[in-house]
C-alpha positions as CSV (number, residue, x, y, z in Angstrom):
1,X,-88.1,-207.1,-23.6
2,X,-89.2,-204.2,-21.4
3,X,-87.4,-201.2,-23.2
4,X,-89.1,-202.8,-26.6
5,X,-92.3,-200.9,-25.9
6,X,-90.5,-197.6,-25.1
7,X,-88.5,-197.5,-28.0
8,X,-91.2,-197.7,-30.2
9,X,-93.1,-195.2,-28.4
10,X,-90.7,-193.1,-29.5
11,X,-89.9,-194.1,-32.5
12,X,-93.7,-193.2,-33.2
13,X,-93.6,-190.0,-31.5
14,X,-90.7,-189.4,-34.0
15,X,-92.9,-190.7,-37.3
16,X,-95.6,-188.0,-35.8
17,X,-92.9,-185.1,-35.6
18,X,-90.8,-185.7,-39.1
19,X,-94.6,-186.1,-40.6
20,X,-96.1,-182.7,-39.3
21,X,-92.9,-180.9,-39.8
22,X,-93.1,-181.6,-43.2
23,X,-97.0,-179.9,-43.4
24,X,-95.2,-177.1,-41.1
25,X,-92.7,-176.5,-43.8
26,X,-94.7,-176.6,-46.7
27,X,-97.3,-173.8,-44.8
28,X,-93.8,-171.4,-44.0
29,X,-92.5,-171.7,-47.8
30,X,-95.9,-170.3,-48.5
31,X,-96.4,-168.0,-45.3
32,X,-93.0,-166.3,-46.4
33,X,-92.8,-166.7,-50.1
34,X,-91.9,-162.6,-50.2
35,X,-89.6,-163.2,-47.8
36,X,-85.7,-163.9,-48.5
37,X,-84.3,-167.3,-47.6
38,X,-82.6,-165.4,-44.5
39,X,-85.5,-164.0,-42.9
40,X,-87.7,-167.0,-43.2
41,X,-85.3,-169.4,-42.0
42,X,-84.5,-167.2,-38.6
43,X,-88.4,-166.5,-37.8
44,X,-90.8,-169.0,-39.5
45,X,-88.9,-172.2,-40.0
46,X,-87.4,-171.9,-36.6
47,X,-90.4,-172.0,-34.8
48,X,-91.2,-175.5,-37.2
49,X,-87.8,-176.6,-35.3
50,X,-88.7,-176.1,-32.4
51,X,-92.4,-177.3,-31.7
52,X,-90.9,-180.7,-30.4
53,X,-89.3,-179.1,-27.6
54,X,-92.9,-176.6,-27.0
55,X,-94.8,-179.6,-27.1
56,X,-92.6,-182.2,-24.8
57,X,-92.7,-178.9,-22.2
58,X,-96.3,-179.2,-22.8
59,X,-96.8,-182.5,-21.9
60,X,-94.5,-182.1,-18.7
61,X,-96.7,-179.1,-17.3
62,X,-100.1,-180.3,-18.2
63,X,-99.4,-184.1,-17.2
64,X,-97.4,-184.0,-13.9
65,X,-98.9,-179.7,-13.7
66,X,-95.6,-179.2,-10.7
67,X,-92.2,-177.8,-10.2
68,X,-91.4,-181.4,-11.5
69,X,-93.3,-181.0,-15.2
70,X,-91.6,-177.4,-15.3
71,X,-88.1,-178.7,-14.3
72,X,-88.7,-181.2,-17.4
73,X,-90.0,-178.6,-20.0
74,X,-86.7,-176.3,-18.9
75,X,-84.4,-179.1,-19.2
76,X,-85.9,-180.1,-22.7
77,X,-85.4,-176.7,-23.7
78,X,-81.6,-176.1,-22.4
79,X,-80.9,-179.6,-23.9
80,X,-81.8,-178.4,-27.1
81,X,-80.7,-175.5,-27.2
82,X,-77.2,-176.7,-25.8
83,X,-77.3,-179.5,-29.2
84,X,-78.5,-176.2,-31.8
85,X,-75.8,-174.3,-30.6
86,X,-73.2,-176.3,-30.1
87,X,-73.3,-180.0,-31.7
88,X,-75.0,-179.0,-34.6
89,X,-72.5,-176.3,-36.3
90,X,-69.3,-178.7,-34.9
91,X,-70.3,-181.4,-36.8
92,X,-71.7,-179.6,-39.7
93,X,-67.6,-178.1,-39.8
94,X,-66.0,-182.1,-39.2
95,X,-68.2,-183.3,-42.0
96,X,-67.1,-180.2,-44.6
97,X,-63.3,-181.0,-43.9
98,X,-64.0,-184.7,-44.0
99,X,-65.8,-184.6,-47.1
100,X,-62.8,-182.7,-48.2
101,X,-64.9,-179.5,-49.4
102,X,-62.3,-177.4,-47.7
103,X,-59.5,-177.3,-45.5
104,X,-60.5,-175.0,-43.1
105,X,-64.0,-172.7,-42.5
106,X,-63.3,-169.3,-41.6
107,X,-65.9,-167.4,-39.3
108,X,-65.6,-163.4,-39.1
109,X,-64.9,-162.1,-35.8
110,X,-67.9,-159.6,-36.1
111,X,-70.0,-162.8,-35.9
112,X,-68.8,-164.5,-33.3
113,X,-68.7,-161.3,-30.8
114,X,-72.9,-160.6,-32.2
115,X,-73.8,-164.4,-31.7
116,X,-71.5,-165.2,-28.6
117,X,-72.7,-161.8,-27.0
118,X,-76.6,-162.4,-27.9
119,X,-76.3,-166.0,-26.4
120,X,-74.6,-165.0,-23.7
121,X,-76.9,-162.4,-22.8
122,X,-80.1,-164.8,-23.2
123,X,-78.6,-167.3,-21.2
124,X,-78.0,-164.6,-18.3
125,X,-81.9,-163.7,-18.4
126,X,-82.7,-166.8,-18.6
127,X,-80.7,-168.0,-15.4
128,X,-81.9,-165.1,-13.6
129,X,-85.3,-165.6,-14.4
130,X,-85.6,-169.6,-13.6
131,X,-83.3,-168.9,-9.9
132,X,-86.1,-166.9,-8.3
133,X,-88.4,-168.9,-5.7
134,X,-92.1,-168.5,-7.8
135,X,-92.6,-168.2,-11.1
């Protein structure tokens, strides 16, 4: 009985998110209507992806305003970006060759060296900018 309240908590929080996203979206398609698909997916409809992740580190810095709230706005962050990069395109590829689309996906080597390089490299920055003592 006590994890009922909690789950729909969240399952309200989600109602909220999936509702303004959809606003979000409709404003972007506009926003970048000169724009090709490419471009606004990267820039404006990312930002759309990831206000739930801005807004829970909100809520950790403003409500407990400690090295706690910022621990829990860093680990939403890493977390998500840990299930973009990762989760996301593995299952995307299992449900292609499931669905029996293909039998295989092919990815140039050009683009994994840019993306693996980039991520690496933000990831470095990113480390040595959290391991300091003050922020």
């Amino acid at each position: 009985m006590g994890i009922i309240i909690p789950l729909l908590l969240i399952s309200f929080a989600c109602l909220i998110i999936w509702r303004a996203g959809d606003g979000f979206m409709s404003a972007s398609e506009y926003i970048g209507r000169n724009l090709s698909e490419g471009v606004r997916g990267a820039t404006i409809n990312a930002i759309a992806s990831s206000m739930p992740e801005v807004f829970t580190s909100f809520f950790f810095l403003f409500v407990m305003m400690d090295g706690d709230g910022f621990s829990g706005g860093i680990g939403t962050t890493a977390g998500s970006d840990i299930f973009n990069g990762m989760v996301i395109p593995a299952v995307s590829v299992l449900a292609v060759i499931g669905a029996g689309m293909t039998k295989k996906v092919e990815v140039s080597r050009k683009v994994l060296l840019r993306d693996g390089i980039a991520l690496i490299l933000a990831e470095f920055i990113f480390l040595v900018l959290i391991s300091g003592s003050s922020l």
